[in-house]
mmCIF file of the N, C-alpha and C atoms, coordinates in Angstrom:
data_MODEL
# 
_entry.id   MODEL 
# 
loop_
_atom_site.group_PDB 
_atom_site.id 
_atom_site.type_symbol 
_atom_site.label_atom_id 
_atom_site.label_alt_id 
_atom_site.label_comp_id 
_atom_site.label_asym_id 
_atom_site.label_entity_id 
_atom_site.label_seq_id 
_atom_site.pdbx_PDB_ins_code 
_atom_site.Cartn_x 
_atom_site.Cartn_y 
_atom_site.Cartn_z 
_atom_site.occupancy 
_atom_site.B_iso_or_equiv 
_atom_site.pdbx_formal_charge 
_atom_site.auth_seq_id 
_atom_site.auth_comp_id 
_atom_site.auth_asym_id 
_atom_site.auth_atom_id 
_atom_site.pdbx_PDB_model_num 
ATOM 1   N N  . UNK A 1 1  ? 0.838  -1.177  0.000  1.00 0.00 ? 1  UNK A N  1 
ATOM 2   C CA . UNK A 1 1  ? 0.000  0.000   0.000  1.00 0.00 ? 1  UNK A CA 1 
ATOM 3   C C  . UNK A 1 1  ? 0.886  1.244   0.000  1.00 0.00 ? 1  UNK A C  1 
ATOM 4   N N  . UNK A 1 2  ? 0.811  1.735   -0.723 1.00 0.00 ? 2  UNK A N  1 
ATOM 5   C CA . UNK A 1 2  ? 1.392  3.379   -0.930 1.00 0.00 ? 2  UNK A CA 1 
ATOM 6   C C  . UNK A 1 2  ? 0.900  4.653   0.221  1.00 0.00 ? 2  UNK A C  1 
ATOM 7   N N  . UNK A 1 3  ? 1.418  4.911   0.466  1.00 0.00 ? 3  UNK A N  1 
ATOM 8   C CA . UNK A 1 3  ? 1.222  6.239   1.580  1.00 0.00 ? 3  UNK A CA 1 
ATOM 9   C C  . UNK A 1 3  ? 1.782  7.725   1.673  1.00 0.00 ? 3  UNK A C  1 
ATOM 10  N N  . UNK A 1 4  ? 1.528  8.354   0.770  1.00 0.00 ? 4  UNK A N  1 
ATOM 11  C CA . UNK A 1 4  ? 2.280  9.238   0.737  1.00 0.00 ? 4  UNK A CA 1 
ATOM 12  C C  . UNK A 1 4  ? 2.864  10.114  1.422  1.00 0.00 ? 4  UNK A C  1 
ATOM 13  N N  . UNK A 1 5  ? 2.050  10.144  2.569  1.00 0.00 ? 5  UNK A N  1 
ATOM 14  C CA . UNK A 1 5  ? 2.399  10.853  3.920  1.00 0.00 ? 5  UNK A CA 1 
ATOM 15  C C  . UNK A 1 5  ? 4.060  10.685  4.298  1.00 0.00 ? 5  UNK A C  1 
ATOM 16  N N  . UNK A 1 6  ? 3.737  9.299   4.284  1.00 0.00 ? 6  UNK A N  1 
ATOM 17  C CA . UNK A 1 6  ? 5.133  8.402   5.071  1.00 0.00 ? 6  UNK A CA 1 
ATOM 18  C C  . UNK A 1 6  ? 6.031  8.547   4.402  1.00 0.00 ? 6  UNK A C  1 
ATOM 19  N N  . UNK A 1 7  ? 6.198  8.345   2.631  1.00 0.00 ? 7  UNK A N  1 
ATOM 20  C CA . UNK A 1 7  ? 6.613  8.542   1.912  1.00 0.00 ? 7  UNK A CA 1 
ATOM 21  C C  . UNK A 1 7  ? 7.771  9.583   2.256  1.00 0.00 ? 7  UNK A C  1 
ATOM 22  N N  . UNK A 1 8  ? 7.098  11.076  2.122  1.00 0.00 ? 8  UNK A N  1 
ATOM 23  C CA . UNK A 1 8  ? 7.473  12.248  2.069  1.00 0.00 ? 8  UNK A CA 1 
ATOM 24  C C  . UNK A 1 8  ? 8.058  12.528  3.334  1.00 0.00 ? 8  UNK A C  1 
ATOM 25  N N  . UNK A 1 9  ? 7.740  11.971  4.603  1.00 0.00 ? 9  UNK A N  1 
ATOM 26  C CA . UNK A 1 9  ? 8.420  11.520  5.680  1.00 0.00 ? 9  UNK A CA 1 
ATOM 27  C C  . UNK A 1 9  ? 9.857  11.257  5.541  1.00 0.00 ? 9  UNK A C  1 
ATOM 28  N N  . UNK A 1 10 ? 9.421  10.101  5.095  1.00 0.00 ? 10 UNK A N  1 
ATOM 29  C CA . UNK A 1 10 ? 10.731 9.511   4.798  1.00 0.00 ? 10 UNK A CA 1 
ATOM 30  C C  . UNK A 1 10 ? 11.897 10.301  3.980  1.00 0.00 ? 10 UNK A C  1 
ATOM 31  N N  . UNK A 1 11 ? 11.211 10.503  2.862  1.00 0.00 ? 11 UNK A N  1 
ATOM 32  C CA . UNK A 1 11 ? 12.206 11.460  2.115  1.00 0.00 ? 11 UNK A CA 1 
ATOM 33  C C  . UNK A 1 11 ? 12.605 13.001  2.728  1.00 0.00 ? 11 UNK A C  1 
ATOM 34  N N  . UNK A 1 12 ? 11.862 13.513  3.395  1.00 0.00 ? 12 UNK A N  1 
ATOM 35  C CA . UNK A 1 12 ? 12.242 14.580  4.147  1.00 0.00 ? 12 UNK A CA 1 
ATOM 36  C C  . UNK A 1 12 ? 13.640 13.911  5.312  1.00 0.00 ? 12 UNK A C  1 
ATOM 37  N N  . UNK A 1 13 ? 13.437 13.127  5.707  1.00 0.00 ? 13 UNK A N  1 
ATOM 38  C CA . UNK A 1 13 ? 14.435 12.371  6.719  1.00 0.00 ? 13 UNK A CA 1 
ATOM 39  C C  . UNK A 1 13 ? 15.259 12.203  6.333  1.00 0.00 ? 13 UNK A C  1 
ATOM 40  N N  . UNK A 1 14 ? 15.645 11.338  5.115  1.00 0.00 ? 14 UNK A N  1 
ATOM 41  C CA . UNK A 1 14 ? 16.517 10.754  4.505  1.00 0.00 ? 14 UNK A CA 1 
ATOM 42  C C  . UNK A 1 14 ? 17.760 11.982  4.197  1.00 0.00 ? 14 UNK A C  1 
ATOM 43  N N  . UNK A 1 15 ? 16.568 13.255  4.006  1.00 0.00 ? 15 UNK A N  1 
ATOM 44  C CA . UNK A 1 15 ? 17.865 14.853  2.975  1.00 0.00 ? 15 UNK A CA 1 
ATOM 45  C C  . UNK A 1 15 ? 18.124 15.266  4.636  1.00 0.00 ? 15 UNK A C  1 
ATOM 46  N N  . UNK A 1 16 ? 17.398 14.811  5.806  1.00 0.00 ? 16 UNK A N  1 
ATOM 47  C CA . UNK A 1 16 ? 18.094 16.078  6.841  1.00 0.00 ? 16 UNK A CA 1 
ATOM 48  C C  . UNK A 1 16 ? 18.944 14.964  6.965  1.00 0.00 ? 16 UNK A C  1 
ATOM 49  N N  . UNK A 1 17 ? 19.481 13.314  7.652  1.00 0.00 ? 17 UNK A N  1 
ATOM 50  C CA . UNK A 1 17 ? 20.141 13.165  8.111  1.00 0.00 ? 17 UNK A CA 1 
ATOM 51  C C  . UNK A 1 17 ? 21.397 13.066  7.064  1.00 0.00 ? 17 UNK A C  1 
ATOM 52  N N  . UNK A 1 18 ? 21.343 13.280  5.409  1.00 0.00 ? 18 UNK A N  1 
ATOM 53  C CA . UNK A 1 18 ? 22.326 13.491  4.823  1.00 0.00 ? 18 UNK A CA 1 
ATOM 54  C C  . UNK A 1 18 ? 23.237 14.006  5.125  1.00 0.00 ? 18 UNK A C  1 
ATOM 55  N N  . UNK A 1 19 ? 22.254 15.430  5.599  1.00 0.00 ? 19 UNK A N  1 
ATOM 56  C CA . UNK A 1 19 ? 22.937 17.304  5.594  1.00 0.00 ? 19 UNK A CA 1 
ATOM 57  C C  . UNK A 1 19 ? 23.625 16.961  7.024  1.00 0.00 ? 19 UNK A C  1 
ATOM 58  N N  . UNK A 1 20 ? 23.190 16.435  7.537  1.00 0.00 ? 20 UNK A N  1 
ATOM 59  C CA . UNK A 1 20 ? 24.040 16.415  9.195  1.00 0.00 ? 20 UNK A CA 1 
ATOM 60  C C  . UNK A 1 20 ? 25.040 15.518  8.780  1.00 0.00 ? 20 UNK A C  1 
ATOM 61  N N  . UNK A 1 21 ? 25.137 14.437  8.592  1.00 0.00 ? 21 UNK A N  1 
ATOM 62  C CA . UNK A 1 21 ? 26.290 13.709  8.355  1.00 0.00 ? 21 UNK A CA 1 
ATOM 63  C C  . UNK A 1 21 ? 27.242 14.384  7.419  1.00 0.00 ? 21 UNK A C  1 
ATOM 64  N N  . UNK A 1 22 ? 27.060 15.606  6.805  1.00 0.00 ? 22 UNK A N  1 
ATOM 65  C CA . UNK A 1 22 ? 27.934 16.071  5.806  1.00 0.00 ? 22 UNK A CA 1 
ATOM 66  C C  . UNK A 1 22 ? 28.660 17.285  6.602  1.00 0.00 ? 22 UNK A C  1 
ATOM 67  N N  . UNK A 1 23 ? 27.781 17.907  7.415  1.00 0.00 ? 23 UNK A N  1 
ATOM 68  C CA . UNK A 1 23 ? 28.069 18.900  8.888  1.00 0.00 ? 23 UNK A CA 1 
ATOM 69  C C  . UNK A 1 23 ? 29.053 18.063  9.569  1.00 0.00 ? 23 UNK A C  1 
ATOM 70  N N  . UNK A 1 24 ? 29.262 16.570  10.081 1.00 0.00 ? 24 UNK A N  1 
ATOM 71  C CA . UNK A 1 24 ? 29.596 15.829  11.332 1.00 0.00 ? 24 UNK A CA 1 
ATOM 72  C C  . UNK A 1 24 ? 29.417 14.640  10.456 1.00 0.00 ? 24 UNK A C  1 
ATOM 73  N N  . UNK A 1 25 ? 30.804 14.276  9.322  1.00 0.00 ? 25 UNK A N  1 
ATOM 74  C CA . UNK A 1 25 ? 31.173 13.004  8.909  1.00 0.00 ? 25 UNK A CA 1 
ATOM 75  C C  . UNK A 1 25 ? 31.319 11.930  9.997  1.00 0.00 ? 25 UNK A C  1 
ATOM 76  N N  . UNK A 1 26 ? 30.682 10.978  9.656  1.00 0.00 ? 26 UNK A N  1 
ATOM 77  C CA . UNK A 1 26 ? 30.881 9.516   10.644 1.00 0.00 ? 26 UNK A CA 1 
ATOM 78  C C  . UNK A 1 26 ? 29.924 9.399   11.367 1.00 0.00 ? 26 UNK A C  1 
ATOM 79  N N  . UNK A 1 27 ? 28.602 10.643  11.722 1.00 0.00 ? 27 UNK A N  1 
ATOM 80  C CA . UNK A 1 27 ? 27.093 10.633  12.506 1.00 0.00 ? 27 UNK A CA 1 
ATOM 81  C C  . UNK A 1 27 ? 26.802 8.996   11.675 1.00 0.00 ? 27 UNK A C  1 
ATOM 82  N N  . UNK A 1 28 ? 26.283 9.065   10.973 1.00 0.00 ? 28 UNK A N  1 
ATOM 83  C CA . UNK A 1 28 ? 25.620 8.245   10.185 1.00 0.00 ? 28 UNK A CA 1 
ATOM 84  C C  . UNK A 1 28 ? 26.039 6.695   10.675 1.00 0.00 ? 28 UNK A C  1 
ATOM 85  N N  . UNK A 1 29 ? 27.520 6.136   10.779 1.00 0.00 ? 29 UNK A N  1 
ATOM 86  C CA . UNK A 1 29 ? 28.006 4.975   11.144 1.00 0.00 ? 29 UNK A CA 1 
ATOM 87  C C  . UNK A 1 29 ? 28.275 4.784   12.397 1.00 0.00 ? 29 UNK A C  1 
ATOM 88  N N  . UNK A 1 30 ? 28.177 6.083   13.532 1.00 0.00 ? 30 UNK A N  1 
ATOM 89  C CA . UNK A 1 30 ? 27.693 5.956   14.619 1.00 0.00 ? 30 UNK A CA 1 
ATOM 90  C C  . UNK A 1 30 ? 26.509 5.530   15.221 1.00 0.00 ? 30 UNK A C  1 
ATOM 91  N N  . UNK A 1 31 ? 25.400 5.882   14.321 1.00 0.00 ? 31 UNK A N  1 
ATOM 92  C CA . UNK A 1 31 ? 23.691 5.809   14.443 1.00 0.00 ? 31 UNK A CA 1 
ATOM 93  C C  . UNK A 1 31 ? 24.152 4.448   14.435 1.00 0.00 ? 31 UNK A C  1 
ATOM 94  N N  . UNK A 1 32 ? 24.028 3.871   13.415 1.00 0.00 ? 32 UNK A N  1 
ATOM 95  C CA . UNK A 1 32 ? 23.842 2.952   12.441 1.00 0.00 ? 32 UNK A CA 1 
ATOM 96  C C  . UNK A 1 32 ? 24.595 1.588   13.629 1.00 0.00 ? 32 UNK A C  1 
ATOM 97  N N  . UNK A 1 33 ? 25.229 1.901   14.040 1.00 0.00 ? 33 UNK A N  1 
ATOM 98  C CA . UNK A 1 33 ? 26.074 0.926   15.424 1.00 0.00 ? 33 UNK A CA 1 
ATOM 99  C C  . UNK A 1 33 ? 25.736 1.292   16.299 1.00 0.00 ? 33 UNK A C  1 
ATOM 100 N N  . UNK A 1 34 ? 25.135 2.432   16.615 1.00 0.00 ? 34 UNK A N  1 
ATOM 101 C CA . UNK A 1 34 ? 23.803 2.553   17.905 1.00 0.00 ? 34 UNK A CA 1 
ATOM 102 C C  . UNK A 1 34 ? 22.661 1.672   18.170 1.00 0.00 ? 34 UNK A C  1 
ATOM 103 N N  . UNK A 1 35 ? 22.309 2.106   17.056 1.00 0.00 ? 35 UNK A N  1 
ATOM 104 C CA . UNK A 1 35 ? 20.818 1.152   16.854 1.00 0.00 ? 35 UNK A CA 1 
ATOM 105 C C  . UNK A 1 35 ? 21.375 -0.173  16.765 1.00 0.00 ? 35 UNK A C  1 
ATOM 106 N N  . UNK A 1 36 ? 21.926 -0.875  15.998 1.00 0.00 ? 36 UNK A N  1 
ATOM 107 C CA . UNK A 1 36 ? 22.898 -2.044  16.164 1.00 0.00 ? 36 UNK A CA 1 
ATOM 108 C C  . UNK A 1 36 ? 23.028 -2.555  17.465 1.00 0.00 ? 36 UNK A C  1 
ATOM 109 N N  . UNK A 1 37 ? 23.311 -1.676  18.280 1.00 0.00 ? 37 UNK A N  1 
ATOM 110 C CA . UNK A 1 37 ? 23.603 -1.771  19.855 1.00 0.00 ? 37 UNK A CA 1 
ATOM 111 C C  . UNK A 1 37 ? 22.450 -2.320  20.255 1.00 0.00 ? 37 UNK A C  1 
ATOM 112 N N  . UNK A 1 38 ? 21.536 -1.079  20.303 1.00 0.00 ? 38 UNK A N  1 
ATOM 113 C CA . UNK A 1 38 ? 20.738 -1.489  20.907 1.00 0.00 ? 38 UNK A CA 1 
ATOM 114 C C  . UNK A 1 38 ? 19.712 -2.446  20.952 1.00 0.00 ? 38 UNK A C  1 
ATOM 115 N N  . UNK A 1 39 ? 19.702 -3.193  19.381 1.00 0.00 ? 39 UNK A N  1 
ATOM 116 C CA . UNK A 1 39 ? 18.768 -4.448  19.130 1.00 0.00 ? 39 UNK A CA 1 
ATOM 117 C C  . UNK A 1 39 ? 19.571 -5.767  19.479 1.00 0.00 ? 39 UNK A C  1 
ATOM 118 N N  . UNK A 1 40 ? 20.760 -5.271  19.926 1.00 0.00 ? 40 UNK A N  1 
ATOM 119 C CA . UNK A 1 40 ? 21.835 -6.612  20.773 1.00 0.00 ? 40 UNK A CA 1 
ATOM 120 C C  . UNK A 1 40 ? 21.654 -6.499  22.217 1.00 0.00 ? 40 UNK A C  1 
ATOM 121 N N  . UNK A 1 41 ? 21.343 -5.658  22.760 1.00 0.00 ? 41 UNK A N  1 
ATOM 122 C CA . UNK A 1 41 ? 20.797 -5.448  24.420 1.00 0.00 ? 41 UNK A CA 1 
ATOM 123 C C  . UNK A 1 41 ? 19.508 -5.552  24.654 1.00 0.00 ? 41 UNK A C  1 
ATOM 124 N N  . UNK A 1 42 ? 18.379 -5.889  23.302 1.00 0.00 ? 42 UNK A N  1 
ATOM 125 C CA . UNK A 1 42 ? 17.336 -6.024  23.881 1.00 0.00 ? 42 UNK A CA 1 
ATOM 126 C C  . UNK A 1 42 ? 17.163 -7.457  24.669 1.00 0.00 ? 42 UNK A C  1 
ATOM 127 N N  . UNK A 1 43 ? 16.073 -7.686  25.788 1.00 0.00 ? 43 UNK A N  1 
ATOM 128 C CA . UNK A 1 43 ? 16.327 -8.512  26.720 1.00 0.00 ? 43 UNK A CA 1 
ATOM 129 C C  . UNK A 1 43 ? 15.284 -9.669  25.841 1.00 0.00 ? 43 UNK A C  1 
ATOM 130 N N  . UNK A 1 44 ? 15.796 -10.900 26.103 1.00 0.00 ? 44 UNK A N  1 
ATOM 131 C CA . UNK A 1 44 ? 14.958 -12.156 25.800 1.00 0.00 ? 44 UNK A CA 1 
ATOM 132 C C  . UNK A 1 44 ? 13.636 -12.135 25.552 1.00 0.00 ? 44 UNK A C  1 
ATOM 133 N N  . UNK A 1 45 ? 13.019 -11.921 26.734 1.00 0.00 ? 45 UNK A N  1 
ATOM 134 C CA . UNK A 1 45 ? 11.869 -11.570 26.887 1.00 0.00 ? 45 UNK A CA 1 
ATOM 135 C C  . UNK A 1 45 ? 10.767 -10.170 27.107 1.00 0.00 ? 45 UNK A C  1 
ATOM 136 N N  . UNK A 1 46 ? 11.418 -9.531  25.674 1.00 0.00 ? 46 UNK A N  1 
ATOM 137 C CA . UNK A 1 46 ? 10.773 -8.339  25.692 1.00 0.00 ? 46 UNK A CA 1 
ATOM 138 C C  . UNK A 1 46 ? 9.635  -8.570  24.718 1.00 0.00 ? 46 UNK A C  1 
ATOM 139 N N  . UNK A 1 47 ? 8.345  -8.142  25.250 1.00 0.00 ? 47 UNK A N  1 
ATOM 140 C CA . UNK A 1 47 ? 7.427  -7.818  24.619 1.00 0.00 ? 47 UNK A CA 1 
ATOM 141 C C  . UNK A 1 47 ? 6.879  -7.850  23.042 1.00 0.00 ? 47 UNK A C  1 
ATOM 142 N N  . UNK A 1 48 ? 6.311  -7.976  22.413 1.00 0.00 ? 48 UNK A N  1 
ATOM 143 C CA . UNK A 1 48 ? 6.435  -7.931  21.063 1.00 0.00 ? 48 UNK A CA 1 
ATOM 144 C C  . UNK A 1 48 ? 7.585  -7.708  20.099 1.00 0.00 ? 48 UNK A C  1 
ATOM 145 N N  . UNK A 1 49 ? 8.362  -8.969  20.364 1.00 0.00 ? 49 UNK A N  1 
ATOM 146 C CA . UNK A 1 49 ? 9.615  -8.568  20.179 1.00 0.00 ? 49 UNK A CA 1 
ATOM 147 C C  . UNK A 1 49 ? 9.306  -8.847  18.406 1.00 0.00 ? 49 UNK A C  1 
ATOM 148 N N  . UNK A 1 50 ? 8.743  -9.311  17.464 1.00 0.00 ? 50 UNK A N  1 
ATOM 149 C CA . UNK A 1 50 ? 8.796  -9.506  16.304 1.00 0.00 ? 50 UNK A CA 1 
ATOM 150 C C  . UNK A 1 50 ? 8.525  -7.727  15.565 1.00 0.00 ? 50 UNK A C  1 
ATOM 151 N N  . UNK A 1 51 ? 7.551  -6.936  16.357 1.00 0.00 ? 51 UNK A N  1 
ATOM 152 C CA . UNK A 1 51 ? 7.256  -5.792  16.369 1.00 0.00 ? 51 UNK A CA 1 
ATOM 153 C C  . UNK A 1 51 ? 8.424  -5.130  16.209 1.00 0.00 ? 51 UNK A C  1 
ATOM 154 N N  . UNK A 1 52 ? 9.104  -4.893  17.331 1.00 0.00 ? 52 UNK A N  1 
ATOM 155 C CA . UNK A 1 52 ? 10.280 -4.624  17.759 1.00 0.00 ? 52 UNK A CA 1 
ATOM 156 C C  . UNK A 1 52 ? 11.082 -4.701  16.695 1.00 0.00 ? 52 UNK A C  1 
ATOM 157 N N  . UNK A 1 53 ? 11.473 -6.003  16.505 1.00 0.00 ? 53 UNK A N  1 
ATOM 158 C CA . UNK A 1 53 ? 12.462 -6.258  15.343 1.00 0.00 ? 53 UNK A CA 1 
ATOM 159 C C  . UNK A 1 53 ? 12.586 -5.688  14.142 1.00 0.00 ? 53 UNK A C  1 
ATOM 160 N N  . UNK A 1 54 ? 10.992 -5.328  13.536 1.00 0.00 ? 54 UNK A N  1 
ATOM 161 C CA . UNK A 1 54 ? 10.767 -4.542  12.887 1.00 0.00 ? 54 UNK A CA 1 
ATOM 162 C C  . UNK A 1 54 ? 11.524 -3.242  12.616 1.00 0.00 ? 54 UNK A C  1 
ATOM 163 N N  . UNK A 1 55 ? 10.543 -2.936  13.966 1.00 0.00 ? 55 UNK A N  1 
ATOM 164 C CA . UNK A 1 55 ? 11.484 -1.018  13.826 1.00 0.00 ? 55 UNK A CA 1 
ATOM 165 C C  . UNK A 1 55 ? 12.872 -0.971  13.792 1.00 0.00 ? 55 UNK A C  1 
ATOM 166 N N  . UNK A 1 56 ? 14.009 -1.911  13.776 1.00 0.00 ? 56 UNK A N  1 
ATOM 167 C CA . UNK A 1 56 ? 14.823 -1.957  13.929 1.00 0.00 ? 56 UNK A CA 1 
ATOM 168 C C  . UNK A 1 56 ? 15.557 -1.879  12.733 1.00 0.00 ? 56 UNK A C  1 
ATOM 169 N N  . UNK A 1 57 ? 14.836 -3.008  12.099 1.00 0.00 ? 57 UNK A N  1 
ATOM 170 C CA . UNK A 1 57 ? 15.011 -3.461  10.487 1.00 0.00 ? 57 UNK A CA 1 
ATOM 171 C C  . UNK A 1 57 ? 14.849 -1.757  9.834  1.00 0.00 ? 57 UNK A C  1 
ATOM 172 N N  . UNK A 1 58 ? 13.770 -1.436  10.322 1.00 0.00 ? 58 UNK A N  1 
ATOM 173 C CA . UNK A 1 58 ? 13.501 -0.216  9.526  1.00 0.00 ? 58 UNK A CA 1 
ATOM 174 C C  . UNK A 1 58 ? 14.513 1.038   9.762  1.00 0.00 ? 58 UNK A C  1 
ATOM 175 N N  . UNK A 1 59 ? 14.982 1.220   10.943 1.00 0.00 ? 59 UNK A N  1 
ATOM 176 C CA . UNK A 1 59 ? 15.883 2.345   11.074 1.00 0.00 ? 59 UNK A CA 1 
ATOM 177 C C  . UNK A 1 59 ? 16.932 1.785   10.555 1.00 0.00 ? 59 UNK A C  1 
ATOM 178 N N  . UNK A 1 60 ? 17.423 0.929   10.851 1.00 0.00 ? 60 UNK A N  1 
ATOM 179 C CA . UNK A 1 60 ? 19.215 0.352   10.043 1.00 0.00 ? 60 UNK A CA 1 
ATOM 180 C C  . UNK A 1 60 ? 18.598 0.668   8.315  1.00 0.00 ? 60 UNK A C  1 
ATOM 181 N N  . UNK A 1 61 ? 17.507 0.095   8.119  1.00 0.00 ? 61 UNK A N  1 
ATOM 182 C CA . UNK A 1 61 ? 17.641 0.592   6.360  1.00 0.00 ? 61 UNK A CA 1 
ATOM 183 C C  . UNK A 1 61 ? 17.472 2.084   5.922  1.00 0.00 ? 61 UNK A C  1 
ATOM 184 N N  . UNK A 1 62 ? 16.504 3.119   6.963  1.00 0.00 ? 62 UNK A N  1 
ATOM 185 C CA . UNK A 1 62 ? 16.497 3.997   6.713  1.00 0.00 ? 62 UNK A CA 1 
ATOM 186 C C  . UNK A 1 62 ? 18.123 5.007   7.090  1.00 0.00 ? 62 UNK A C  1 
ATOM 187 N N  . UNK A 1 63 ? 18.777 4.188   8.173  1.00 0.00 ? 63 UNK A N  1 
ATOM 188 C CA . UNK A 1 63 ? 20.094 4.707   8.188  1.00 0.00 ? 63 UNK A CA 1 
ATOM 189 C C  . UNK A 1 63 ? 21.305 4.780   6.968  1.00 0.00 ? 63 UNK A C  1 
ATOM 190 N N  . UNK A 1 64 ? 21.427 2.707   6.411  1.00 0.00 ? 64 UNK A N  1 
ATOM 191 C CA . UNK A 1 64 ? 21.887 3.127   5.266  1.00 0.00 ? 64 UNK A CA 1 
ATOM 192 C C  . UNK A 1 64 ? 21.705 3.675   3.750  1.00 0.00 ? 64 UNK A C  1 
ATOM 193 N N  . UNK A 1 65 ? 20.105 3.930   3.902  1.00 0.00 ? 65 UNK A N  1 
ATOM 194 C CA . UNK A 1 65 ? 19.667 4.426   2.394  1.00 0.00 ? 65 UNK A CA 1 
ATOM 195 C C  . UNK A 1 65 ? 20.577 5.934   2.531  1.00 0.00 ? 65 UNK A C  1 
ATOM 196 N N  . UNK A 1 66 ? 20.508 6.412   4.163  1.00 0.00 ? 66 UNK A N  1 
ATOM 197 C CA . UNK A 1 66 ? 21.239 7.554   4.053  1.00 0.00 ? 66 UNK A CA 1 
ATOM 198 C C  . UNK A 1 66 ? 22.304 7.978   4.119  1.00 0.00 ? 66 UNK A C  1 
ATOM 199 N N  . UNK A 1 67 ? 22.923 6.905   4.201  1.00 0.00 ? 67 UNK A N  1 
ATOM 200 C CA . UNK A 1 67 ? 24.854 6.955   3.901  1.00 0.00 ? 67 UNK A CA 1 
ATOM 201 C C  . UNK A 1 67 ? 25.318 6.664   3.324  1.00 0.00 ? 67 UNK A C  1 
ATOM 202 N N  . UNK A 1 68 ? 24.684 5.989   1.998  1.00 0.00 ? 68 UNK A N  1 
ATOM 203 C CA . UNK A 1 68 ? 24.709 5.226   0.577  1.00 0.00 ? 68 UNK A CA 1 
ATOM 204 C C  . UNK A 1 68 ? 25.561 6.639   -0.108 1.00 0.00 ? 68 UNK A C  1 
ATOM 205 N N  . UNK A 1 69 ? 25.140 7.762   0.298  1.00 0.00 ? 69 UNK A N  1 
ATOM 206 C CA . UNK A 1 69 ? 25.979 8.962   -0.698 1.00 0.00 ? 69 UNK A CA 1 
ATOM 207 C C  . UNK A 1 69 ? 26.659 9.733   -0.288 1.00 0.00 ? 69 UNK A C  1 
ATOM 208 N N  . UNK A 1 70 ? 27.287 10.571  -1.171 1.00 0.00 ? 70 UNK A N  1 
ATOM 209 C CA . UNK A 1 70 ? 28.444 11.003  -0.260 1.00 0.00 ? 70 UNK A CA 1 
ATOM 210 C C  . UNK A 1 70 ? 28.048 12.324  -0.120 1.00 0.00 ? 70 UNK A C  1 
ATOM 211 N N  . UNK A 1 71 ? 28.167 13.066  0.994  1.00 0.00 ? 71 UNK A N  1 
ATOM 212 C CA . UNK A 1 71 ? 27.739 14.156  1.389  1.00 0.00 ? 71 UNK A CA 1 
ATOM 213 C C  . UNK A 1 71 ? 28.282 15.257  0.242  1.00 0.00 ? 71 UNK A C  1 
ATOM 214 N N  . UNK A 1 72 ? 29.153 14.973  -0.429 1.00 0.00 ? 72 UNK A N  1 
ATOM 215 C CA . UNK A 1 72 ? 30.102 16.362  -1.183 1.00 0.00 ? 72 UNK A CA 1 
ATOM 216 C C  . UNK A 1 72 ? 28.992 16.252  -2.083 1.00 0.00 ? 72 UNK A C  1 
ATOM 217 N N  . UNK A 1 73 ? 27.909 15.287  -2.559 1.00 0.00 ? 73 UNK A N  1 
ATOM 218 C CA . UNK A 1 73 ? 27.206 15.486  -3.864 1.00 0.00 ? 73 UNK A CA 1 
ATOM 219 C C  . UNK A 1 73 ? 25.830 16.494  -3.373 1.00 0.00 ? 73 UNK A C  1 
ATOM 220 N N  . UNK A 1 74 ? 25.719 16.705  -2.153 1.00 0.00 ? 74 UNK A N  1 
ATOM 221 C CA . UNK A 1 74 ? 24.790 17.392  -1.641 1.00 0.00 ? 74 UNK A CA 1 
ATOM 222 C C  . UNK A 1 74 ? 24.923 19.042  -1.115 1.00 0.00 ? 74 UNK A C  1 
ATOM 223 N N  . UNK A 1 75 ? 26.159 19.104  -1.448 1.00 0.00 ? 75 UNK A N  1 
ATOM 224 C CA . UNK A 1 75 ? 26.294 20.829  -1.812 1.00 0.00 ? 75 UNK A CA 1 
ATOM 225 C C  . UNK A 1 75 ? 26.188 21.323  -3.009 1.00 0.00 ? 75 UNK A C  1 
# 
């Protein structure tokens, strides 16, 4: 299902955390091993963890769709 809302979300997200990682090279592979982190400390028995897993899946991809380029092409 298409959503455009989210969509444009997304793509609004995707150009700010570019612009910051191009401000503060290496944000991006910090996140990206944050979140990493933190889906390795979640506890056994947490709650909807398939849920969970999800959002996880989703920020690591929305992290590297945004480090896929190189900040110099965005000035």
């Amino acid at each position: 299902m298409e959503n455009a809302k989210a969509d444009a979300a997304l793509y609004l997200l995707t150009g700010l955390l570019q612009r910051l990682n191009a401000e503060r090279p290496g944000m991006l592979k910090e996140m990206i091993a944050g979140v990493e982190g933190d889906r390795a400390a979640l506890p056994d028995n947490i709650e909807n963890r398939e849920h969970v897993e999800k959002i996880f899946d989703e920020a690591l991809e929305l992290l590297a769709r945004a480090n896929q380029y190189d900040p110099a092409e965005l000035c």
